[in-house]
PAMI-248117 format. One record per residue: x, y, z of N, C-alpha, C in turn. Coordinates in steps of 0.05 Angstrom, whole numbers, padded with zeros to 5 digits, always signed. Example, Ala and Ser with C-alpha at 12.3 -4.5 7.8 and 13.67 -1.06 7.14 Angstrom:
2
+00264-00114+00156+00246-00090+00156+00264-00066+00156;+00257-00045+00142+00273-00021+00143+00258+00001+00157;
//
This chain:
246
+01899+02067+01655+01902+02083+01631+01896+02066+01607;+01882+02083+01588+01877+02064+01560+01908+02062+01551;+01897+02031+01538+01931+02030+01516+01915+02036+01488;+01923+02040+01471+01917+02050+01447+01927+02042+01427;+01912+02028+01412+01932+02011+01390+01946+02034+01367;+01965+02051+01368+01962+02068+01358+01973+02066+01322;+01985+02042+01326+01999+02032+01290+01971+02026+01280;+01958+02004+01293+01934+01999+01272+01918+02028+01270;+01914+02044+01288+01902+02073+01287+01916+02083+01256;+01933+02086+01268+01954+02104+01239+01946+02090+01209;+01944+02066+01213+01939+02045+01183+01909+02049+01172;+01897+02054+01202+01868+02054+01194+01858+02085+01181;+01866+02094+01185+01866+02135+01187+01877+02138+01145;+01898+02116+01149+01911+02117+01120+01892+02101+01093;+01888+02085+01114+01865+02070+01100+01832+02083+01088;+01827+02097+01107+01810+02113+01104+01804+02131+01079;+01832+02134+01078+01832+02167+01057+01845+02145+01034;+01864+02126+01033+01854+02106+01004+01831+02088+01003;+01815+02080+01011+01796+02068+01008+01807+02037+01004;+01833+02031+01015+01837+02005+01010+01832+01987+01035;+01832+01962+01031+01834+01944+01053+01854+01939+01073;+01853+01949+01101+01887+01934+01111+01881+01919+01134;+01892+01901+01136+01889+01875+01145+01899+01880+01175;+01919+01890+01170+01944+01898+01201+01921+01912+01228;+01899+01924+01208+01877+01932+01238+01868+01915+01257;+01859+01897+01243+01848+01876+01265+01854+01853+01255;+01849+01836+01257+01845+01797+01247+01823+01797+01230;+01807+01801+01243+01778+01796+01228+01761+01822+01222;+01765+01849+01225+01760+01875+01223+01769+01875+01194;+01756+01884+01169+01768+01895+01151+01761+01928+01144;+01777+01947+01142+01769+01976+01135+01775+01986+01107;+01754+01996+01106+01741+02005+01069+01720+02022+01074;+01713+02034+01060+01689+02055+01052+01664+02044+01071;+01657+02014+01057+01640+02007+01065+01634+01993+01109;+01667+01996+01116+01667+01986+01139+01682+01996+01150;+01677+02023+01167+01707+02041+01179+01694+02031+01207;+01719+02038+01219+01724+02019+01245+01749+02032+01267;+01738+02044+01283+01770+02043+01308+01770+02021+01330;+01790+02005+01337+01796+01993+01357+01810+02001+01378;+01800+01992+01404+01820+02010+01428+01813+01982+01447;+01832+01981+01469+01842+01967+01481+01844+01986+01505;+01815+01983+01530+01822+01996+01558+01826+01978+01572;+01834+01985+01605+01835+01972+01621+01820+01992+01646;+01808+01983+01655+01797+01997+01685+01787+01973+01712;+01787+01994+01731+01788+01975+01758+01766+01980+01781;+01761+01964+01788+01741+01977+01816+01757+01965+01842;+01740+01970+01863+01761+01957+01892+01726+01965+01911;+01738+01943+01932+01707+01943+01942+01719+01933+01970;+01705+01925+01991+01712+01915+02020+01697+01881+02008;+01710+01868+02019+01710+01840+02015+01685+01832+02034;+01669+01805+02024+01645+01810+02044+01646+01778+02047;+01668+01764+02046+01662+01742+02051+01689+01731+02064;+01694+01713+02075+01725+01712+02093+01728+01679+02089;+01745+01667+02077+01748+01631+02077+01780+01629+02098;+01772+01616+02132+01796+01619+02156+01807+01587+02147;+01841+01594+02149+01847+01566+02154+01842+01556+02178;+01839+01545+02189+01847+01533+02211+01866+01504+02210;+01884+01493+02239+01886+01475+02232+01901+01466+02266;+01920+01446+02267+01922+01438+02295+01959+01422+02287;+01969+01414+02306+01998+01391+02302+01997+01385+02326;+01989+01362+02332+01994+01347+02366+02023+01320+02362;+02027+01319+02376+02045+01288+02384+02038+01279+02404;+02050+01247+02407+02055+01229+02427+02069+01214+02427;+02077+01202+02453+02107+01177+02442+02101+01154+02421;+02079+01149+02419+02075+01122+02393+02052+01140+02379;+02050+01111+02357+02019+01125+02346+01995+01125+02349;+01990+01104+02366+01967+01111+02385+01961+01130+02407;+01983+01140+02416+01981+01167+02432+01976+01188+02415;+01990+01191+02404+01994+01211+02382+01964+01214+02363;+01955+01198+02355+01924+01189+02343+01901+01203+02370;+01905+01190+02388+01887+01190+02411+01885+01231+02421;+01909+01241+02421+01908+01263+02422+01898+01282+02393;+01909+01274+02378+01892+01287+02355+01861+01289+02346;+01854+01265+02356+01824+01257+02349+01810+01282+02373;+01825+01280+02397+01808+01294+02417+01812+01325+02403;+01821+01339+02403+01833+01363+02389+01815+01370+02363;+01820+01345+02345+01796+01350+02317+01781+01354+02321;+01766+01333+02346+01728+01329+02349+01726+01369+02369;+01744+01370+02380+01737+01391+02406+01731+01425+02387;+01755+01419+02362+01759+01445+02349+01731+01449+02329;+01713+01415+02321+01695+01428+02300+01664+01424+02316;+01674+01410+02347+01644+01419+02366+01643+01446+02366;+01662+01456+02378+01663+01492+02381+01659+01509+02357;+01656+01503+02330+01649+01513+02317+01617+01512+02308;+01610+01491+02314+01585+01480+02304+01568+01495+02337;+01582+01499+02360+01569+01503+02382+01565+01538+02367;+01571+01554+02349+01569+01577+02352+01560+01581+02328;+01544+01557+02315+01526+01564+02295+01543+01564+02273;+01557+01554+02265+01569+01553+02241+01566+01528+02219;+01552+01530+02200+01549+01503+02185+01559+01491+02181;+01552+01462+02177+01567+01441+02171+01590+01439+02139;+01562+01455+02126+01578+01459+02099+01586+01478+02096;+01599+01492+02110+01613+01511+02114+01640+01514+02112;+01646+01488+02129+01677+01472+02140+01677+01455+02121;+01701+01447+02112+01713+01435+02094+01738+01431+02101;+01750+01403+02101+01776+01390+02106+01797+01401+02083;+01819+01403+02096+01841+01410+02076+01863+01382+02077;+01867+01378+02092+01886+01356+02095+01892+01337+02128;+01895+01320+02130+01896+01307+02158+01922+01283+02158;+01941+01280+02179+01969+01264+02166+01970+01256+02198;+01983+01227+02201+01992+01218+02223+02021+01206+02209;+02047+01220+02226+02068+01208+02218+02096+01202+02244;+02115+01191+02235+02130+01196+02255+02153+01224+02254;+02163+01227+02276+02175+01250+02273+02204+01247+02264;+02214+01263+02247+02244+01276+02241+02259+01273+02265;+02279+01264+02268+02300+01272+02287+02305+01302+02285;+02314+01303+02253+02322+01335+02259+02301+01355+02275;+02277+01341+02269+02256+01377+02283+02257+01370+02310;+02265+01351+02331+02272+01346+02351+02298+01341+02365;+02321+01351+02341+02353+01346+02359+02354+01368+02378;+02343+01391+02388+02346+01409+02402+02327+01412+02427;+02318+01385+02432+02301+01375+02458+02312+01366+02475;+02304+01362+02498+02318+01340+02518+02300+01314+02515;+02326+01295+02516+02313+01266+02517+02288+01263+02520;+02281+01279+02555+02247+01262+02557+02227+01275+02532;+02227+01301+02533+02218+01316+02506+02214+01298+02482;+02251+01289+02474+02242+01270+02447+02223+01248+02439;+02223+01245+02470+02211+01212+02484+02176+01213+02486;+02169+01240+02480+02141+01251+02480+02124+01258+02450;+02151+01256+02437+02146+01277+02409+02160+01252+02388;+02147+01220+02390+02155+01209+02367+02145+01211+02347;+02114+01209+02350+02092+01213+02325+02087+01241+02325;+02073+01256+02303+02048+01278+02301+02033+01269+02285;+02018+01285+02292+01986+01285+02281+01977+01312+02268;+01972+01320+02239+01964+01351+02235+01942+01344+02215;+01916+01368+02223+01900+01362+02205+01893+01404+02206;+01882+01400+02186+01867+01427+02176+01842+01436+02157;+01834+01453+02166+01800+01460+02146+01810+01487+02137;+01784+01493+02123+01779+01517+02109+01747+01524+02123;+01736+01546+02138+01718+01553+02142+01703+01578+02123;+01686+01573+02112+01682+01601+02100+01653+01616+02115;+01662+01632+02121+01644+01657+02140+01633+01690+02123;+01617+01694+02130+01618+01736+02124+01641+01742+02140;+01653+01755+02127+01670+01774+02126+01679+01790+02156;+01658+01790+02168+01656+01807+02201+01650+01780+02223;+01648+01758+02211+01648+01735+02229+01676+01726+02230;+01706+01736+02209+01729+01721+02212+01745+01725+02233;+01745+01741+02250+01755+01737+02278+01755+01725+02295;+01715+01720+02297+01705+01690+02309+01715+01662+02304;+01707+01664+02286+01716+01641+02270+01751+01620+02285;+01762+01644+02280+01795+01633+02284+01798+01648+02309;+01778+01663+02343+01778+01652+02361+01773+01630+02370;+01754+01629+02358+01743+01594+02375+01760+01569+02363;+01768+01572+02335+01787+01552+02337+01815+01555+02351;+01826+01565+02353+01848+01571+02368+01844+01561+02398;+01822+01576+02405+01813+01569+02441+01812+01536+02443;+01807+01528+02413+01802+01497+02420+01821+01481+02414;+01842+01492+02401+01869+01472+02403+01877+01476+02378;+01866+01495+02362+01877+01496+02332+01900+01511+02331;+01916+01507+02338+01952+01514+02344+01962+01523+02312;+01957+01511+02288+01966+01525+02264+01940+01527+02245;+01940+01566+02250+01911+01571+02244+01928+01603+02249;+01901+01618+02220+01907+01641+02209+01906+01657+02196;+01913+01643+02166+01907+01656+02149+01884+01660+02134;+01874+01681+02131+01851+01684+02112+01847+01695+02083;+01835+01682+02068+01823+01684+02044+01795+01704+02041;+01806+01733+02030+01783+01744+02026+01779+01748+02005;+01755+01753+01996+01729+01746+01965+01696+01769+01969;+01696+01753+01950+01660+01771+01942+01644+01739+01948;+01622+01749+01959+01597+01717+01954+01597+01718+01930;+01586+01743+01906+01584+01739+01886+01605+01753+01868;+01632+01742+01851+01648+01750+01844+01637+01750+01823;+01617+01752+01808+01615+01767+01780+01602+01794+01781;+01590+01810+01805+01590+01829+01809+01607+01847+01813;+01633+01851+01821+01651+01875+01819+01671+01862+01793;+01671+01841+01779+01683+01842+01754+01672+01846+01742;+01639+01847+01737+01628+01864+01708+01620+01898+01718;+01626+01902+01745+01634+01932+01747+01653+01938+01737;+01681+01918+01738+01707+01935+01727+01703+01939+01696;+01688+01911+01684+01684+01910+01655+01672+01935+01640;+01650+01940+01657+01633+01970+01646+01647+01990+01646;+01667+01999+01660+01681+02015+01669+01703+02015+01645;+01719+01986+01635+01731+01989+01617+01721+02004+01586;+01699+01983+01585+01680+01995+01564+01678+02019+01558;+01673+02039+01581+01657+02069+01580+01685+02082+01573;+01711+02077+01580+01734+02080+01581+01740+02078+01545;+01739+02054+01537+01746+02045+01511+01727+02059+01493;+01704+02070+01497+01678+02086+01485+01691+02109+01488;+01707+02128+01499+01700+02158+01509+01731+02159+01491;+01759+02139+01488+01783+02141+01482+01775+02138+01443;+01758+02123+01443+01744+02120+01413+01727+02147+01405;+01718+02160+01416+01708+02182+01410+01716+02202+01405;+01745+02211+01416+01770+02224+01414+01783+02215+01394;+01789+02182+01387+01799+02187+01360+01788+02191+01343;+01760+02186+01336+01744+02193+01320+01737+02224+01303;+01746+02241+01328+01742+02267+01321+01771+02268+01303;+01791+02259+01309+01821+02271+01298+01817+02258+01269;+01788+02242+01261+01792+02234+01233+01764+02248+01227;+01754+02270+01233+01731+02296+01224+01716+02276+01226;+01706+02245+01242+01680+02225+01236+01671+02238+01271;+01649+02215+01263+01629+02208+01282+01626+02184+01300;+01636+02183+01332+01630+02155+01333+01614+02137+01326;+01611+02119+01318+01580+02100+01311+01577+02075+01327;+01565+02054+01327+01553+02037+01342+01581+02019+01352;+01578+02003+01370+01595+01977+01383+01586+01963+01369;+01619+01949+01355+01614+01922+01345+01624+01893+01347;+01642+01900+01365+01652+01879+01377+01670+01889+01402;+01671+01870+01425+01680+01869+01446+01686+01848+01457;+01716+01840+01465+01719+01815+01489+01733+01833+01518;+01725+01815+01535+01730+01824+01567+01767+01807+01571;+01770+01813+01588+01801+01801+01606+01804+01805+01627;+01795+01779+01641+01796+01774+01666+01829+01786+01682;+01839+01801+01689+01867+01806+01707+01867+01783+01731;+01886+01766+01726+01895+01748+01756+01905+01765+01780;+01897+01744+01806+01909+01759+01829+01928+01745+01832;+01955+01762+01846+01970+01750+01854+01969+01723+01884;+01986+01704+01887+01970+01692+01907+01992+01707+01938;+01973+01716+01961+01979+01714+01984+01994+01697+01994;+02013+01716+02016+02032+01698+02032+02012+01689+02062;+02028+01665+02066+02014+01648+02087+02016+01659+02109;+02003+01668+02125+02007+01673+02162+01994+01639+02177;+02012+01650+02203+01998+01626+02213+01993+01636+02237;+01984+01634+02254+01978+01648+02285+01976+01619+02302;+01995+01615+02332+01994+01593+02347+01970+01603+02361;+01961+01573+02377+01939+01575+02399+01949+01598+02420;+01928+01602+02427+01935+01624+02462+01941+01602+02485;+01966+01621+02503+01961+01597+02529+01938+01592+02539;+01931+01575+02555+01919+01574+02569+01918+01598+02595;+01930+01615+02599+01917+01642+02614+01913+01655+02600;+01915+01658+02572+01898+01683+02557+01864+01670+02545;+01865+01649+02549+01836+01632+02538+01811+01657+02541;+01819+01673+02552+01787+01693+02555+01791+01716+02542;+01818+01715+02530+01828+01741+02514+01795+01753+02493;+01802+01773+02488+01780+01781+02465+01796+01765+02435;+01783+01767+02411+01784+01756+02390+01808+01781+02380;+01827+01769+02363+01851+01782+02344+01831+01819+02329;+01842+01833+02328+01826+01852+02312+01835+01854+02286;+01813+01838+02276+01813+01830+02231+01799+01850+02229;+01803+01866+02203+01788+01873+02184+01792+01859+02163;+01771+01864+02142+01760+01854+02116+01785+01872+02098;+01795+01854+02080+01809+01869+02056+01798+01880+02033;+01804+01903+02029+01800+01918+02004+01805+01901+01982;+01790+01889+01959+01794+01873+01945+01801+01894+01914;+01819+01891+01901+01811+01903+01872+01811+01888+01850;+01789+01891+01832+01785+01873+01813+01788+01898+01785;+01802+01882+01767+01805+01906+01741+01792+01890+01714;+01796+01896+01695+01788+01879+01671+01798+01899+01651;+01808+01883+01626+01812+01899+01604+01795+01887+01582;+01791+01912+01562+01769+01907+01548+01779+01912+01515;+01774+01893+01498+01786+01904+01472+01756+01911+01458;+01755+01932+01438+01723+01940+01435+01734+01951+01404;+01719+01947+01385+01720+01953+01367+01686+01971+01351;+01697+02000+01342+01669+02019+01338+01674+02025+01309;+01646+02027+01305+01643+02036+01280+01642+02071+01279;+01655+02085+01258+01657+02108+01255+01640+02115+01233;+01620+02145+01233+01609+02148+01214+01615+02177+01199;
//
């Protein structure tokens, strides 16, 4: 819905019929005889299917020291980004997020049995970001999973090109801020006249909560892939537009 600046409206309308200057309309807008002017402030939105998908992936192994612990992780790293690269996925595609070898908490292991603890002194966790089309993200975070990527899941959906559905929402505000200006224009017996100034406003997204999805056992390894769809993305913009009235 348009917001409507409706005090500077009222000042400007008053302004009009004295022919004086008032400042309260805009900042830099002055209205007088020689410069009548409405300002409106829309907001409008578009929403589209997302056509691009960025998968976390990622893995947590242990072993009793840190060379076990190292030695299993390395196999796991190299195994999770062969299998990606085996299914055609670029190199610059994948991107590292973080990789840590440490020892373990007592606390995340007081509820083990001895030999357990005796297995689980070090971990090892590393993770990427893959970015794929949109209809490849199921793939994507099967094959890592099948390969040992144990904390792996969530996805990041987007546009390839995100200045296309934000200067759809923009136009949209515009035509919005044009049609709400044209209406007030009539309630002062004028004529809309030309655009004379305009800034855009980008709306932030809120940020997503994390999922994580564990590896499959080893008897589901032939399972079919998780069933993703692509998210409905909405992108809005508000538009402040200022018109000349004739």
């Amino acid at each position: 819905m348009s917001i409507l600046r409706l005090t500077a409206f009222a000042l400007c309308a008053a302004a009009l019929a004295a022919t004086a200057t008032v400042p309260a309309c805009a900042q830099t807008i002055q209205v007088n005889k020689e410069n009548r002017t409405i300002a409106v402030t829309a907001t409008d939105k578009v929403t589209a299917l997302a056509d691009t998908a960025t998968v976390h992936i990622g893995f947590i192994s242990y072993g009793p020291d840190s060379d076990s612990a190292y030695a299993t992780g390395s196999r796991l790293s190299n195994a999770i980004i062969k299998s990606l690269a085996a299914a055609g996925i670029p190199n610059d595609a994948i991107e590292s997020e973080n990789q840590n070898i440490s020892p373990v908490q007592e606390y995340q292991i007081d509820k083990l049995t001895p030999a357990e603890k005796a297995q689980r002194k070090f971990q090892v966790t590393q993770s990427w970001t893959v970015r794929t089309p949109a209809d490849e993200a199921a793939k994507v975070l099967d094959l890592a999973v099948k390969s040992g990527a144990n904390q792996s899941g969530q996805i990041d959906w987007s546009f390839k090109d995100e200045n296309v559905p934000q200067s759809e929402a923009a136009a949209k505000a515009l035509q919005r801020a044009r049609t709400t200006a044209g209406e007030m224009a009539k309630g002062l017996n004028a004529r809309l006249g030309a655009l004379l100034y305009a800034s855009n406003e980008t709306q932030a997204e809120p940020p997503r909560p994390l999922m994580r999805v564990m590896a499959a056992p080893a008897a589901a390894m032939n399972n079919q892939p998780l069933a993703i769809n692509p998210r409905q993305i909405e992108k809005s913009a508000t538009v402040y537009a200022v018109f000349a009235i004739e």
